[in-house]
N, CA, C and O atoms as CSV, one atom per row, in Angstrom:
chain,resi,resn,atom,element,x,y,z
A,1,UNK,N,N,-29.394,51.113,-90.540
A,1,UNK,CA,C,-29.590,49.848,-89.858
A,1,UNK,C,C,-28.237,49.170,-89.647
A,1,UNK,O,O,-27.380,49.083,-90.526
A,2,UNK,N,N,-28.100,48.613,-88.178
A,2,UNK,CA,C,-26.939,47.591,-88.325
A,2,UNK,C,C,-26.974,46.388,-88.857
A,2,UNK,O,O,-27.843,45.972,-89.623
A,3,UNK,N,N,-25.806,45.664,-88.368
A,3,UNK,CA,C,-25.202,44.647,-89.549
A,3,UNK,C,C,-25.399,43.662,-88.547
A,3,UNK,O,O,-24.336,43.077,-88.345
A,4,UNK,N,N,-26.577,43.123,-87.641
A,4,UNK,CA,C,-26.744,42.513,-86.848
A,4,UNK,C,C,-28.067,41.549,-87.287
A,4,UNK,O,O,-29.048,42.196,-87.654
A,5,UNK,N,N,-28.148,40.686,-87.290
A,5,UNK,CA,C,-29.112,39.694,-88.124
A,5,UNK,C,C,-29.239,38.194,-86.990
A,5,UNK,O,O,-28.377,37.476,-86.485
A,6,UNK,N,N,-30.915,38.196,-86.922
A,6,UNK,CA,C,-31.454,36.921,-86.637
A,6,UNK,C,C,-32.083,36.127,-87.908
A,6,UNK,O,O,-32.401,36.656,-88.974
A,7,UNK,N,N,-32.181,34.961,-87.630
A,7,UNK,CA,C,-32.254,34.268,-88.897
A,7,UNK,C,C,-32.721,33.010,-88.460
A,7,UNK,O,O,-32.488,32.476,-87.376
A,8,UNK,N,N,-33.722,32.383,-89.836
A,8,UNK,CA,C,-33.908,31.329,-89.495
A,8,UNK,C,C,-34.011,30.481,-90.860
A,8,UNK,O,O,-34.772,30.850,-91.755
A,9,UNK,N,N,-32.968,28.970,-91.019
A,9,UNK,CA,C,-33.083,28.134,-91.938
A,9,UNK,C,C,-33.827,27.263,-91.836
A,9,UNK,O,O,-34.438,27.012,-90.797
A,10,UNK,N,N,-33.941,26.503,-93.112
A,10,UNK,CA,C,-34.646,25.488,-93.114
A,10,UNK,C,C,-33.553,24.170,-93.504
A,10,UNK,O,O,-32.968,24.203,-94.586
A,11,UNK,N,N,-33.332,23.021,-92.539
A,11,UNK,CA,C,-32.400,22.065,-93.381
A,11,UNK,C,C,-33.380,21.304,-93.897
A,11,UNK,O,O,-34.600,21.407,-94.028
A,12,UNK,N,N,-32.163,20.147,-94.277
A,12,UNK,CA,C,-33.011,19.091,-95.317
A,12,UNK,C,C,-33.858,18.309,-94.912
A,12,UNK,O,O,-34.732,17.740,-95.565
A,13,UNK,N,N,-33.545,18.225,-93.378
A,13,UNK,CA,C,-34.904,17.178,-92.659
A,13,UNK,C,C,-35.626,17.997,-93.186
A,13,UNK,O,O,-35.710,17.557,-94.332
A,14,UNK,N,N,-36.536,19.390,-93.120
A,14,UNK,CA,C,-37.471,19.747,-93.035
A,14,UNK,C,C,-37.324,20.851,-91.640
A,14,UNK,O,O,-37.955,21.908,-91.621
A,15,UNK,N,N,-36.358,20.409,-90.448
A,15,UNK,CA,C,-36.435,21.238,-89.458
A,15,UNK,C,C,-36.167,22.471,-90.036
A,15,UNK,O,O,-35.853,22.702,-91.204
A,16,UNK,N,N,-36.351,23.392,-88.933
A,16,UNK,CA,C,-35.646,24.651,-88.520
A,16,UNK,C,C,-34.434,25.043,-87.770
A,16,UNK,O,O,-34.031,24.390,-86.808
A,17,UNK,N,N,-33.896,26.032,-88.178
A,17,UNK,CA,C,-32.602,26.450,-87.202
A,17,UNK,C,C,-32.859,27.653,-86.926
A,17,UNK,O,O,-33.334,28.237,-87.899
A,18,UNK,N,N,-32.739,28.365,-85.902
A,18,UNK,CA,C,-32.615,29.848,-85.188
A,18,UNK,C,C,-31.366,30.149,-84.983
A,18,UNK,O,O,-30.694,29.273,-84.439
A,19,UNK,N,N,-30.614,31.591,-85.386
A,19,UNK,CA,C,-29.509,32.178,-85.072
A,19,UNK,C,C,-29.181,33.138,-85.186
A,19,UNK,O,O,-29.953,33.921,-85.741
A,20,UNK,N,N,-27.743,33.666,-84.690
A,20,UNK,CA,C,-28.167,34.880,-84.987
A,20,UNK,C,C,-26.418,35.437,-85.649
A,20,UNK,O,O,-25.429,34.721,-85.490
A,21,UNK,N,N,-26.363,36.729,-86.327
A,21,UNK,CA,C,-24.682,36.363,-87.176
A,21,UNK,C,C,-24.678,37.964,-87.070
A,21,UNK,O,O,-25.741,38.501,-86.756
A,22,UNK,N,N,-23.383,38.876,-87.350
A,22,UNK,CA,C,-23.479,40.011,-87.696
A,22,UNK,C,C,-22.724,39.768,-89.695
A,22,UNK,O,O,-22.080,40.622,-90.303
A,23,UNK,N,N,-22.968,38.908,-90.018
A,23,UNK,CA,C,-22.349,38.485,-91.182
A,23,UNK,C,C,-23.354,37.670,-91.789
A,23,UNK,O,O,-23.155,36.464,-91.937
A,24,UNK,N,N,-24.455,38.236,-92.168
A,24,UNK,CA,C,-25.485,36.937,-92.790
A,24,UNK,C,C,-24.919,35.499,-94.080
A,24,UNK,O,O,-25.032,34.274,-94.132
A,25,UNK,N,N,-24.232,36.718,-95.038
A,25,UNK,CA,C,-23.486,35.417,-96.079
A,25,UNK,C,C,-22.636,34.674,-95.953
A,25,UNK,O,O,-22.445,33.623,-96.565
A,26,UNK,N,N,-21.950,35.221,-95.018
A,26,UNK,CA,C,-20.578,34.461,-94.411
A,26,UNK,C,C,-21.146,33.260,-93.526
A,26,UNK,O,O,-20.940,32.075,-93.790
A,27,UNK,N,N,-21.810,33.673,-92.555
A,27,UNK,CA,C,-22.979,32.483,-91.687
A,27,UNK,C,C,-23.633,31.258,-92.535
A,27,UNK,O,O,-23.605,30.047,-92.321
A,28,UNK,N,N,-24.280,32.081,-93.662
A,28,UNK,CA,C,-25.016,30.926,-94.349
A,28,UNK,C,C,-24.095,29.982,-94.707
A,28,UNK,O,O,-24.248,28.843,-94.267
A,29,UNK,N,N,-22.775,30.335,-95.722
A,29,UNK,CA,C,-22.310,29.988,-96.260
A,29,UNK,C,C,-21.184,28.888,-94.952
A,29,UNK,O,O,-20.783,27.761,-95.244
A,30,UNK,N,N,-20.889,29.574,-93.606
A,30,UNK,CA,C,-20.179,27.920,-93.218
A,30,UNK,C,C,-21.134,26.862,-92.725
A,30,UNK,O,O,-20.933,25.673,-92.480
A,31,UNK,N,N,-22.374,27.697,-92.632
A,31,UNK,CA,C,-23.759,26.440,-91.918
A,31,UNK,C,C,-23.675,25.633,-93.366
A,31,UNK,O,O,-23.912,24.448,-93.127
A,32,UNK,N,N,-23.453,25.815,-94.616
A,32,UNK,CA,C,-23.523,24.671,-95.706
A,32,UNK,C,C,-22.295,24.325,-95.892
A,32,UNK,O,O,-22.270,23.580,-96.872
A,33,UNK,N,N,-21.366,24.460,-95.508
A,33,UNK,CA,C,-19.629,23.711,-95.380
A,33,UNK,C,C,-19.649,23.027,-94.346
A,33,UNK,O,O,-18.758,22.178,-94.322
A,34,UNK,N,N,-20.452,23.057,-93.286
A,34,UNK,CA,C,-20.572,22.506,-92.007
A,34,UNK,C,C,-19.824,22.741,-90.975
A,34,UNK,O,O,-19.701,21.836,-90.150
A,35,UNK,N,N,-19.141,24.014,-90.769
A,35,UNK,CA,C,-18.516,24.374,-89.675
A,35,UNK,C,C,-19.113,25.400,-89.028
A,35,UNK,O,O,-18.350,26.048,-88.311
A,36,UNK,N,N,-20.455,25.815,-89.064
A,36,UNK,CA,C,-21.039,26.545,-88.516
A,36,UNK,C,C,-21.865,26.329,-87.130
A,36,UNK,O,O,-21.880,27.255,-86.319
A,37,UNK,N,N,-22.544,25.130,-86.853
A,37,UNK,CA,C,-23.259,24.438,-85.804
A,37,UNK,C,C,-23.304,22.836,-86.230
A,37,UNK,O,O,-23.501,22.297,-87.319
A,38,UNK,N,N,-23.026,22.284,-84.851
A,38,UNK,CA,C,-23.250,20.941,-84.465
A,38,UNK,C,C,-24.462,20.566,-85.212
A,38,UNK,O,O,-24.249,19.862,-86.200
A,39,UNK,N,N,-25.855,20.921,-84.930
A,39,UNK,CA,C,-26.957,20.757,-85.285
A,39,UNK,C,C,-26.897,20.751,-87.085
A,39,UNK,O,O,-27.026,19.661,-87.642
A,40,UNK,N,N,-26.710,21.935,-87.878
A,40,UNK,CA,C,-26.887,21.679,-89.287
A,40,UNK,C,C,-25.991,21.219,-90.072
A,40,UNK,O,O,-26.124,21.202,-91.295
A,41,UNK,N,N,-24.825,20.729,-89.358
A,41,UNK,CA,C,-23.828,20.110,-89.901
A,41,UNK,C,C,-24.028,18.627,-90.700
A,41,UNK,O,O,-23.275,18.109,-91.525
A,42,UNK,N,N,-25.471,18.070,-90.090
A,42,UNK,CA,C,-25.836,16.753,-90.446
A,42,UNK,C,C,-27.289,17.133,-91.167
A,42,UNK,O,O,-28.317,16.466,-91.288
A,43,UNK,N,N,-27.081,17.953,-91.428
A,43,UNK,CA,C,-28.659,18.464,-91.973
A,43,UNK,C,C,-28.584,19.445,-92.906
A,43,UNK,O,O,-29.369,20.392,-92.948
A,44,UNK,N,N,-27.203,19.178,-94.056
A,44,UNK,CA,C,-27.110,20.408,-94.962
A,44,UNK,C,C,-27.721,19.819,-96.353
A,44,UNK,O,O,-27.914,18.604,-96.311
A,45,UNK,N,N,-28.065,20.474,-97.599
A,45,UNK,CA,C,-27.237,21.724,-97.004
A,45,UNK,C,C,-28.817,22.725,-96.379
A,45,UNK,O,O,-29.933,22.208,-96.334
A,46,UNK,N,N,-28.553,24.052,-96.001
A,46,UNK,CA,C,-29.633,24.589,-95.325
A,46,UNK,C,C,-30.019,25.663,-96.600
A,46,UNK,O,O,-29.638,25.681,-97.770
A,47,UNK,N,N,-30.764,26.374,-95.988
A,47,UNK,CA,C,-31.964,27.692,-96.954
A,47,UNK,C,C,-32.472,28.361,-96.296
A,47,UNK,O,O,-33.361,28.035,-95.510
A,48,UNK,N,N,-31.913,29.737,-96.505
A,48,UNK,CA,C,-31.887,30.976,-95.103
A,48,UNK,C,C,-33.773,30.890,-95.763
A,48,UNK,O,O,-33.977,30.435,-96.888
A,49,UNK,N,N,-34.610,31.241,-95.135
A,49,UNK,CA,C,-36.275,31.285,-95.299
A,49,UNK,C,C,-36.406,32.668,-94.351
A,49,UNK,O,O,-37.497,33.224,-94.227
A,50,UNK,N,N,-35.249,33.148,-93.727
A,50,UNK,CA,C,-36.112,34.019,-92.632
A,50,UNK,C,C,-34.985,34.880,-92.407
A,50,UNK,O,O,-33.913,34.326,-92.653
A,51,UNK,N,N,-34.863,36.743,-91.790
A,51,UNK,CA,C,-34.181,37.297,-91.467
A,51,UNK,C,C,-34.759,38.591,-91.370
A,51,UNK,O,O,-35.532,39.131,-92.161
A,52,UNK,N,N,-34.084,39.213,-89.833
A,52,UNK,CA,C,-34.383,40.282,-89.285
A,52,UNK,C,C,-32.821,40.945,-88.831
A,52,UNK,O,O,-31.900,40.482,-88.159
A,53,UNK,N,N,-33.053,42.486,-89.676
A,53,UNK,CA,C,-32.322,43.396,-89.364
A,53,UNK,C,C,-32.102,43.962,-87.762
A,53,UNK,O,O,-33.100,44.282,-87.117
A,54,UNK,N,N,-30.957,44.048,-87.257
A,54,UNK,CA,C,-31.249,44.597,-85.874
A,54,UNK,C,C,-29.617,45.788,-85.492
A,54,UNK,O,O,-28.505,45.285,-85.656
A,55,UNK,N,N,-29.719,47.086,-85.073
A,55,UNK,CA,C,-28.501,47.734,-84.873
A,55,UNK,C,C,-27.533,46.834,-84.039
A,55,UNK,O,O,-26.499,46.296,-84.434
A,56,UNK,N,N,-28.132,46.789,-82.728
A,56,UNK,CA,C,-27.079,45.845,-81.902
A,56,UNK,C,C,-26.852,44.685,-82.075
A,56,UNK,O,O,-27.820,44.292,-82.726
A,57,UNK,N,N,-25.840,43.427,-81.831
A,57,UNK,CA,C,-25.613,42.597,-81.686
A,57,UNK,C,C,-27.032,41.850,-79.703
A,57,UNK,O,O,-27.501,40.799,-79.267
A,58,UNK,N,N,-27.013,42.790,-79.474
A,58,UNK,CA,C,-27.836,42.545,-77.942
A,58,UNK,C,C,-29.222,42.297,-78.079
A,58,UNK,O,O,-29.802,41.640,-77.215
A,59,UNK,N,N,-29.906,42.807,-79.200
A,59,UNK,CA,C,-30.984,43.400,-80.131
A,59,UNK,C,C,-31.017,41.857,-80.838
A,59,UNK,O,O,-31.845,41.179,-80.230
A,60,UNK,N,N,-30.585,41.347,-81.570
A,60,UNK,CA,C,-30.102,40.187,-82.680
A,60,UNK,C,C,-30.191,39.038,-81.694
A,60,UNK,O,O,-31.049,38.174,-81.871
A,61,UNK,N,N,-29.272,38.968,-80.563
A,61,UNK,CA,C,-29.309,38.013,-79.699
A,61,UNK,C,C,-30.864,37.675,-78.834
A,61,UNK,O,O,-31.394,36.593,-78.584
A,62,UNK,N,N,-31.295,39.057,-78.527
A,62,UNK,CA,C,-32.724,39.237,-77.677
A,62,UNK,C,C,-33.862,38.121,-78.868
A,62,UNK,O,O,-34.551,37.195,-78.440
A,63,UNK,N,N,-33.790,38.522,-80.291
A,63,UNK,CA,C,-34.769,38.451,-80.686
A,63,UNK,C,C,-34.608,36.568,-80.756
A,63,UNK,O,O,-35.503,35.736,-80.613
A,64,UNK,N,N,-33.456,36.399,-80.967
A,64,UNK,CA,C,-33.188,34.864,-81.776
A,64,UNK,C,C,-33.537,33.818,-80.612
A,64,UNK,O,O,-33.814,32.627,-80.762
A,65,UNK,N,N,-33.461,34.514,-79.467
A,65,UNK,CA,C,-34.046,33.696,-77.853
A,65,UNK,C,C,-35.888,33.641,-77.684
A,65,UNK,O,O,-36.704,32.851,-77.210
A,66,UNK,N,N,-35.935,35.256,-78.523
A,66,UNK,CA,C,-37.479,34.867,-78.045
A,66,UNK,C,C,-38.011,34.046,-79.500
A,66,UNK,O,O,-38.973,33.305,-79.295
A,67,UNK,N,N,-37.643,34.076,-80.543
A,67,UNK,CA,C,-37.652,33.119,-82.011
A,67,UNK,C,C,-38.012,31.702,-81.064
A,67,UNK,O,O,-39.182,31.322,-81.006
A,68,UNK,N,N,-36.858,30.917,-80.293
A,68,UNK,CA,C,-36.642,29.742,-80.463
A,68,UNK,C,C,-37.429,29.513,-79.256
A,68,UNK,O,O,-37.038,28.457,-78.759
A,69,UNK,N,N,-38.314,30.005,-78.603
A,69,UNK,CA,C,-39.211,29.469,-77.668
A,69,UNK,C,C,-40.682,29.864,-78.080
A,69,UNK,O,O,-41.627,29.873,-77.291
A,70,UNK,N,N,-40.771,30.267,-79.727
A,70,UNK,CA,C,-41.675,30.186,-80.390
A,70,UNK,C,C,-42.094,28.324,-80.587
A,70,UNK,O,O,-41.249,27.481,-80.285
A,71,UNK,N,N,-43.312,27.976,-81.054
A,71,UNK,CA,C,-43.756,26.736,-81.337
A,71,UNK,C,C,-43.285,26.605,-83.027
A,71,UNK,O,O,-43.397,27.654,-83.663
A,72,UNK,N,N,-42.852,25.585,-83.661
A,72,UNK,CA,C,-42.427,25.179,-85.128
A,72,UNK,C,C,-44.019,26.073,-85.312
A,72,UNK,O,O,-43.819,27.284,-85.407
A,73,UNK,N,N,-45.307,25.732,-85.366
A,73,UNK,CA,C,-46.646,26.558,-85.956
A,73,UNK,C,C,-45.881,27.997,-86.155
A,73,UNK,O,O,-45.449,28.450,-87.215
A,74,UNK,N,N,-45.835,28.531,-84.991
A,74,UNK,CA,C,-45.278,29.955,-84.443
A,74,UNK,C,C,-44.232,30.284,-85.822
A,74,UNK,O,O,-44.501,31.065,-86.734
A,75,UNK,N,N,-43.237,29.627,-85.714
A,75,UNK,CA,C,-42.217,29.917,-86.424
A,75,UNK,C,C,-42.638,29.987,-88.136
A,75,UNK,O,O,-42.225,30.865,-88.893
A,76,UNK,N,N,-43.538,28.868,-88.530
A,76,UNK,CA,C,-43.995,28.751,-89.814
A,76,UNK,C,C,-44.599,29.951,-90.107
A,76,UNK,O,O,-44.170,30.693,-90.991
A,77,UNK,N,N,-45.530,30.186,-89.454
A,77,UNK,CA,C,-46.336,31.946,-89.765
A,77,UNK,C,C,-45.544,32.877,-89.983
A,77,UNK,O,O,-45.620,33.505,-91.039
A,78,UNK,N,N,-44.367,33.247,-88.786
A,78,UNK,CA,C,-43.425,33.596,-88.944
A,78,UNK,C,C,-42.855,34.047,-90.493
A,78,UNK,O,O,-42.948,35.101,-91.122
A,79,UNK,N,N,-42.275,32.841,-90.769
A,79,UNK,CA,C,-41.534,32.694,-92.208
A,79,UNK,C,C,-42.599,33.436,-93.214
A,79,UNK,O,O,-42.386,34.488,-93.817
A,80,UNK,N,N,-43.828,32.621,-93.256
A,80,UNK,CA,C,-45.085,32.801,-94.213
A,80,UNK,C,C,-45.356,34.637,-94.267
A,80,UNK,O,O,-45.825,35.216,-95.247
A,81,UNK,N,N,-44.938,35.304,-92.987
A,81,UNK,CA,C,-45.678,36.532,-93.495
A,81,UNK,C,C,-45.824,36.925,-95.006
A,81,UNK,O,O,-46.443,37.941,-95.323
């Protein structure tokens, strides 16, 4: 398997974040320093809840687009499997 990863946190509001990293710990770890996204920078720190293995980076990107036009319901099941 590649080193290509979609992902999804949970910040402290309660929201969700969708993304996608070929570096999952390295990712997590600047989304809670706050140099990772605009969005969880005010919403740390975060809690990876979700992640999918993918070979390509194209694969990783495909999935994290169709993730975020999932409904929050959508996404919760998601997590819950």
């Amino acid at each position: 398997m590649g080193n290509n990863y979609t992902y999804i946190l949970k910040c402290s509001d309660g929201s969700l974040y969708c993304g996608w990293t070929n570096n999952l710990e390295k990712r997590l770890a600047a989304h809670n320093s706050g140099t990772a996204s605009k969005y969880t920078r005010t919403r740390r720190p975060v809690e990876l809840v979700y992640y999918e293995q993918f070979e390509t980076k194209q694969e990783a990107m495909s999935r994290e687009y169709h993730i975020k036009k999932l409904t929050r319901e959508e996404k919760l099941k998601l997590i819950n499997k």
